[in-house]
mmCIF file of the C-alpha atoms, coordinates in Angstrom:
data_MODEL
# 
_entry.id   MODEL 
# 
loop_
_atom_site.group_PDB 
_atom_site.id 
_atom_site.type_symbol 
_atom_site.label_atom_id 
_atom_site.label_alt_id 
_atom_site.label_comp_id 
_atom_site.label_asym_id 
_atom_site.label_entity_id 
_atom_site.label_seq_id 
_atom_site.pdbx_PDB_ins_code 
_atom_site.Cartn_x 
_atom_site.Cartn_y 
_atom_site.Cartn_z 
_atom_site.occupancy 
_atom_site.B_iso_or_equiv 
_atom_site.pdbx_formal_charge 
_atom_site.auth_seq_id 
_atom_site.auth_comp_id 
_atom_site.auth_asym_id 
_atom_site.auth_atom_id 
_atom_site.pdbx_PDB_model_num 
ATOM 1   C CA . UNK A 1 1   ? -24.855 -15.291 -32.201 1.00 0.00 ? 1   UNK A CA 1 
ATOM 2   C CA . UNK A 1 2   ? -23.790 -12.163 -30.164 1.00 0.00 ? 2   UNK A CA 1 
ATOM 3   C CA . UNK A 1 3   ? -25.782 -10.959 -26.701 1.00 0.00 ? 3   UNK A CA 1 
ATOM 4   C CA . UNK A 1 4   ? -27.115 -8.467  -29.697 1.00 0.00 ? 4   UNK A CA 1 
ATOM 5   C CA . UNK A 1 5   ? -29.046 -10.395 -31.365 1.00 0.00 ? 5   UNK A CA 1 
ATOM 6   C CA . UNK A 1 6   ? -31.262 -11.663 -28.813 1.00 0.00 ? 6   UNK A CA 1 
ATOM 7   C CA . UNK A 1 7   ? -32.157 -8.405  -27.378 1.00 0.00 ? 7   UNK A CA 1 
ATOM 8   C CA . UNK A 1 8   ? -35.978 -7.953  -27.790 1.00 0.00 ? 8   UNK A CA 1 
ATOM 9   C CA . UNK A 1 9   ? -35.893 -5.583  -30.265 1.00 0.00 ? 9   UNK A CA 1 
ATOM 10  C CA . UNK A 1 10  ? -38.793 -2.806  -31.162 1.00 0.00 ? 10  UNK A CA 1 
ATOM 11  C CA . UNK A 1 11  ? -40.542 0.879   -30.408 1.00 0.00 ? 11  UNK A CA 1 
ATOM 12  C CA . UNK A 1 12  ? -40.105 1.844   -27.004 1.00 0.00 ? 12  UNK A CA 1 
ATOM 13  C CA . UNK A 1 13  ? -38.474 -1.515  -25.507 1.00 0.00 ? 13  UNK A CA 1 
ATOM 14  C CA . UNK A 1 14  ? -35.086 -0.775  -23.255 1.00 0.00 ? 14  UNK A CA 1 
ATOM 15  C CA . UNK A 1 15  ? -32.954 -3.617  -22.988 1.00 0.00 ? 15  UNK A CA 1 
ATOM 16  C CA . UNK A 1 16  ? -32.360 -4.044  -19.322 1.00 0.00 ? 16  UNK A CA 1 
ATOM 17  C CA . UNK A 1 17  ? -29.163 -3.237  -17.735 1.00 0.00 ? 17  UNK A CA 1 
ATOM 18  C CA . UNK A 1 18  ? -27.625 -3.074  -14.574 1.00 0.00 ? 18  UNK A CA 1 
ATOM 19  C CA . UNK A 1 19  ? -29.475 -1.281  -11.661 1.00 0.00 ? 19  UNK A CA 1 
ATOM 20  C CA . UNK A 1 20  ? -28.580 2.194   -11.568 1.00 0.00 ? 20  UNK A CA 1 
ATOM 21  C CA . UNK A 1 21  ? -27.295 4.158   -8.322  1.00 0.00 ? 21  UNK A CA 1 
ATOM 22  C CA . UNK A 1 22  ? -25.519 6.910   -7.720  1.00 0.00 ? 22  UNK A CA 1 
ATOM 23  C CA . UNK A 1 23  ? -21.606 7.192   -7.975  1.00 0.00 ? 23  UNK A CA 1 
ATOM 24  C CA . UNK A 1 24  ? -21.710 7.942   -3.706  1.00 0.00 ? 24  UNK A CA 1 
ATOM 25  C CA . UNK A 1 25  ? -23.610 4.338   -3.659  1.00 0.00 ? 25  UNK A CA 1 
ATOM 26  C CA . UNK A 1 26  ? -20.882 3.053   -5.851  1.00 0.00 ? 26  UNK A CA 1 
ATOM 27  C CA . UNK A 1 27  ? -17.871 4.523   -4.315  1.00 0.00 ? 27  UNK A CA 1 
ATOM 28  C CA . UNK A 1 28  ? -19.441 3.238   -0.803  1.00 0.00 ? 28  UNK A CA 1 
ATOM 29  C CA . UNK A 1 29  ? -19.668 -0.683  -1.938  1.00 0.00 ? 29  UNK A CA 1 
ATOM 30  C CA . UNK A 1 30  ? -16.081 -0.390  -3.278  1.00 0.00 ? 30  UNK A CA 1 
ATOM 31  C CA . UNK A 1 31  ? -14.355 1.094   -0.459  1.00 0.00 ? 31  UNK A CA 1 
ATOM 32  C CA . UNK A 1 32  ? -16.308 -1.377  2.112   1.00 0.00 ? 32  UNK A CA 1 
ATOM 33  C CA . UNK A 1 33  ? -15.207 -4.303  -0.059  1.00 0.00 ? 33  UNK A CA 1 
ATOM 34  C CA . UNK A 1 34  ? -12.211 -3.555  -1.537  1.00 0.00 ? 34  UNK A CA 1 
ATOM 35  C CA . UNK A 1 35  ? -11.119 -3.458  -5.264  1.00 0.00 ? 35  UNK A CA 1 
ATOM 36  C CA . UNK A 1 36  ? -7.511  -4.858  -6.588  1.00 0.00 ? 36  UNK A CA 1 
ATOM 37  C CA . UNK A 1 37  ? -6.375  -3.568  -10.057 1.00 0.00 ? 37  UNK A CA 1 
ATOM 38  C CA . UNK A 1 38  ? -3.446  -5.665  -11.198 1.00 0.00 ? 38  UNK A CA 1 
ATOM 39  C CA . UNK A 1 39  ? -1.131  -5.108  -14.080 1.00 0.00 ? 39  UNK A CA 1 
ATOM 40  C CA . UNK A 1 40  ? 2.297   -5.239  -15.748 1.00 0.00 ? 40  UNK A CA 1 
ATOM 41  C CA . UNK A 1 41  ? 3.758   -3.194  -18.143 1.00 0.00 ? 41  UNK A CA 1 
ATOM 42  C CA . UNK A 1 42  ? 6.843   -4.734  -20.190 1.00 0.00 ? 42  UNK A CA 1 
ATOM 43  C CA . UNK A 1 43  ? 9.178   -2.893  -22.556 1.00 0.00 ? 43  UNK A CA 1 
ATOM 44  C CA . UNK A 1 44  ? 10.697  -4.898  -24.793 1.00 0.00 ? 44  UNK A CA 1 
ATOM 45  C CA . UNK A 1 45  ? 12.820  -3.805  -28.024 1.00 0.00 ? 45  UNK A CA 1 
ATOM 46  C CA . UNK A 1 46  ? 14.082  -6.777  -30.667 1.00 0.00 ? 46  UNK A CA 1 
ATOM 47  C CA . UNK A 1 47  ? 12.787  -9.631  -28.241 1.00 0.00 ? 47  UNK A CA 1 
ATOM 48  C CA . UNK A 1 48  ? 14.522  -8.243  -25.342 1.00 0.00 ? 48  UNK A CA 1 
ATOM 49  C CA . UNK A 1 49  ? 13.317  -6.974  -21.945 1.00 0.00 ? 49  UNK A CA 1 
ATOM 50  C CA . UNK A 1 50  ? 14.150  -3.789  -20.989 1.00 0.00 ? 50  UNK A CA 1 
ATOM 51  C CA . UNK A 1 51  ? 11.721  -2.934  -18.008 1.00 0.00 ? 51  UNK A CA 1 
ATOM 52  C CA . UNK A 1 52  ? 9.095   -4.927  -16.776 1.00 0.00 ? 52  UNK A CA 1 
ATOM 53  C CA . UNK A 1 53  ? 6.982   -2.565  -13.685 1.00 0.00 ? 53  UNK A CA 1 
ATOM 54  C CA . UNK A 1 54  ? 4.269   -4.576  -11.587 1.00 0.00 ? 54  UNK A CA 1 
ATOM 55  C CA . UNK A 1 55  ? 1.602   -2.459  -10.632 1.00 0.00 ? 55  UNK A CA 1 
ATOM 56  C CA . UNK A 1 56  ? -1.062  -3.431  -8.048  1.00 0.00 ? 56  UNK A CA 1 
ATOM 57  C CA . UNK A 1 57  ? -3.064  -1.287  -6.459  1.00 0.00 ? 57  UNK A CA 1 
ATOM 58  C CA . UNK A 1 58  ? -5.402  -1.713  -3.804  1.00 0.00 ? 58  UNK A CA 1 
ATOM 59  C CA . UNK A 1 59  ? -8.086  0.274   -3.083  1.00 0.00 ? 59  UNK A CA 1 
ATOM 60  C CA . UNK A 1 60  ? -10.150 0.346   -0.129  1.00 0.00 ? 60  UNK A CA 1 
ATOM 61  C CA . UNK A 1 61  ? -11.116 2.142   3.018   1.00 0.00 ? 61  UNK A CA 1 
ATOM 62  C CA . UNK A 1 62  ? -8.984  2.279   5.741   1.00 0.00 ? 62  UNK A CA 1 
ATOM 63  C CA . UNK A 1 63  ? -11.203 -0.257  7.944   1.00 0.00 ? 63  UNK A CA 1 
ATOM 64  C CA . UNK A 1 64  ? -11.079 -2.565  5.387   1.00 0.00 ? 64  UNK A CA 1 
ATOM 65  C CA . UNK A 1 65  ? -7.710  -2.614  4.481   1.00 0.00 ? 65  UNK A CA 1 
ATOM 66  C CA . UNK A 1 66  ? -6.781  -3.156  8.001   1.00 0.00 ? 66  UNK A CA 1 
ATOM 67  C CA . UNK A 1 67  ? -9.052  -5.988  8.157   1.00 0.00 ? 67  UNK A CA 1 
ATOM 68  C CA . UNK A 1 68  ? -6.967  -7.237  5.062   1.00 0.00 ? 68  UNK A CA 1 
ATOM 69  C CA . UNK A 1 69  ? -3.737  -7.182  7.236   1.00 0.00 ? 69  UNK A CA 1 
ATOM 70  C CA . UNK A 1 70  ? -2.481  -3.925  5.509   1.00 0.00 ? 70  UNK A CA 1 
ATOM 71  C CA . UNK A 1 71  ? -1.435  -0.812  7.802   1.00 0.00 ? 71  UNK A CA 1 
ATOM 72  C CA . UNK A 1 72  ? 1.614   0.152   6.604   1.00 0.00 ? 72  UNK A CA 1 
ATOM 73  C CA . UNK A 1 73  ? 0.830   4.063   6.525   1.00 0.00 ? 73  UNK A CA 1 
ATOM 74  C CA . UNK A 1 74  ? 0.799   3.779   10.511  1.00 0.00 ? 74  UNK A CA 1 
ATOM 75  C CA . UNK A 1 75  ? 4.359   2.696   10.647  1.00 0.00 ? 75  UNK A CA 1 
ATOM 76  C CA . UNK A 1 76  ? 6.185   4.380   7.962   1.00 0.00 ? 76  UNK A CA 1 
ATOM 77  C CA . UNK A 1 77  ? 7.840   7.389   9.262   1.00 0.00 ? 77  UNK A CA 1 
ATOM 78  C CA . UNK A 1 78  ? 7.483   9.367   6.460   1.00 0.00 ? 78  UNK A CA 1 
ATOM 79  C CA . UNK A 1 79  ? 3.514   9.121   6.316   1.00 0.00 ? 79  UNK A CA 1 
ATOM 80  C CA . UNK A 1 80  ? 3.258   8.844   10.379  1.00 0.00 ? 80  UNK A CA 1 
ATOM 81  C CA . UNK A 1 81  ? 4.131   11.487  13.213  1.00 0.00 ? 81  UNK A CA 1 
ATOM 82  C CA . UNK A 1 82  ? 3.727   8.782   15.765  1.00 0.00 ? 82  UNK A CA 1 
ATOM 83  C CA . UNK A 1 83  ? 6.143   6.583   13.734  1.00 0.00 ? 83  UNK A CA 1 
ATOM 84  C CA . UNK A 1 84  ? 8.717   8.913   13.120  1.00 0.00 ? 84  UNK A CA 1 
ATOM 85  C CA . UNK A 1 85  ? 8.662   9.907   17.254  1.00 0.00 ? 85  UNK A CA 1 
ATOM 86  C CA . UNK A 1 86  ? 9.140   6.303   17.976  1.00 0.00 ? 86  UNK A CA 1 
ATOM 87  C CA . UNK A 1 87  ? 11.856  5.977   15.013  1.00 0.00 ? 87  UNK A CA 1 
ATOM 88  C CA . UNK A 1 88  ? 13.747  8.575   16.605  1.00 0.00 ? 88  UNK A CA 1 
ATOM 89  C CA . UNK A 1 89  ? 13.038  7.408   19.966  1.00 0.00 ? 89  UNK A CA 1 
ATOM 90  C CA . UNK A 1 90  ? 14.840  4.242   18.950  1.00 0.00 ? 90  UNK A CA 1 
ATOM 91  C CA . UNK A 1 91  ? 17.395  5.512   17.123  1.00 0.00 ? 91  UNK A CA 1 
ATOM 92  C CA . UNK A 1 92  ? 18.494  7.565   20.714  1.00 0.00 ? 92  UNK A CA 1 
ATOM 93  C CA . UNK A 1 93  ? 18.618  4.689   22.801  1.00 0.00 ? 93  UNK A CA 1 
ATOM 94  C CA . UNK A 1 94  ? 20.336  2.647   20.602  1.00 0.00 ? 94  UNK A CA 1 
ATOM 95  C CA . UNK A 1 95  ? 22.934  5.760   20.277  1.00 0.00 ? 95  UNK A CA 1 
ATOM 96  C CA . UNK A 1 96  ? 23.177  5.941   23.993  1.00 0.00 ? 96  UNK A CA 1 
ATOM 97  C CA . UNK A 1 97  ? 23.991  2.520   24.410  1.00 0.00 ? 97  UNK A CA 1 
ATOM 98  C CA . UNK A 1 98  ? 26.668  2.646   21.834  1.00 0.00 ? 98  UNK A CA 1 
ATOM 99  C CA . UNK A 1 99  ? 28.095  5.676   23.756  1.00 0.00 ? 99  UNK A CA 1 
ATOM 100 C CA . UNK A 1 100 ? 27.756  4.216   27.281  1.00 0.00 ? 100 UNK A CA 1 
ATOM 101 C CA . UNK A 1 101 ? 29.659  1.358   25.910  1.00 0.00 ? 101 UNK A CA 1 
ATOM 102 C CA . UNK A 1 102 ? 32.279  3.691   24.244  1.00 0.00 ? 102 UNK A CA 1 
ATOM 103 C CA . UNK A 1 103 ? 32.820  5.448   27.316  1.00 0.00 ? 103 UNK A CA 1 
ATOM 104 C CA . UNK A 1 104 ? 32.574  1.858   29.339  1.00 0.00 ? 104 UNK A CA 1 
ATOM 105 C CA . UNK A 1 105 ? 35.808  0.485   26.535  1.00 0.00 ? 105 UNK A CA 1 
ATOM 106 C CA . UNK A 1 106 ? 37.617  4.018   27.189  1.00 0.00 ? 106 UNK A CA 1 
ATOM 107 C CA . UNK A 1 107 ? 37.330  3.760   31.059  1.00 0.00 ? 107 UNK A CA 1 
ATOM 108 C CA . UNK A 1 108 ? 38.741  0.628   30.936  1.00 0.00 ? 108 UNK A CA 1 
ATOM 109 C CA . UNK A 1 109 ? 41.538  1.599   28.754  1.00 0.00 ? 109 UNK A CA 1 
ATOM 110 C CA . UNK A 1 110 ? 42.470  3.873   30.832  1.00 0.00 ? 110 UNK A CA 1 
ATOM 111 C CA . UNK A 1 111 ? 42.911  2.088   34.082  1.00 0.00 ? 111 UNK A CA 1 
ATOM 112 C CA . UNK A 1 112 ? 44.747  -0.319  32.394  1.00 0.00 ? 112 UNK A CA 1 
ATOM 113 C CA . UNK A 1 113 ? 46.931  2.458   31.844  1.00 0.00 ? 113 UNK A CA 1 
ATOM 114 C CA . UNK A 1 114 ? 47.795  3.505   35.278  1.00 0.00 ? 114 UNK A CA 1 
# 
């Protein structure tokens, strides 16, 4: 017996469904909670794997995925101004130190020879 078939049945009578809203009301209750879609997608040809791709996809506001522990987007350079200043910022210092010690090795070499 199938959810069908005991569904009142008759002139005029609507089987009930789920409350309706509107797709704002929706979209609202799925960014504040999150949603994870999960998947894989395997090729295989003559029983042998070719490509197997994971997808997962998480989607959420940005509140709520930083409650979740995820903020990558605020420390990838390529998606952050702030992170690409400090990247570079980094990337100097640690450049000047390497010189200062190049220069530090080549001052020394050369007092040795004198």
């Amino acid at each position: 017996m199938t959810d069908l078939d005991t569904w009142p049945a008759g002139p005029g009578v609507q089987p009930a469904g789920p409350p309706s809203g509107s797709l704002a009301d929706l979209l609202e209750r799925v960014l504040d909670k999150g949603i994870v879609i999960a998947g894989d997608i395997k090729i295989d040809l003559l029983d042998i794997e070719l490509l197997t791709i994971r997808l997962r996809l998480f989607i959420a506001s940005v509140e709520t995925a930083k409650k979740a522990g995820i903020d990558w987007w605020e420390t990838d350079p390529a998606l952050s101004s702030r992170a690409a200043r400090d990247a570079l910022t980094e990337e100097n210092a640690r450049l000047r130190a390497r010189l200062d010690a190049l220069e530090d090795a080549d001052a020394d070499t050369s007092e040795v020879a004198r």
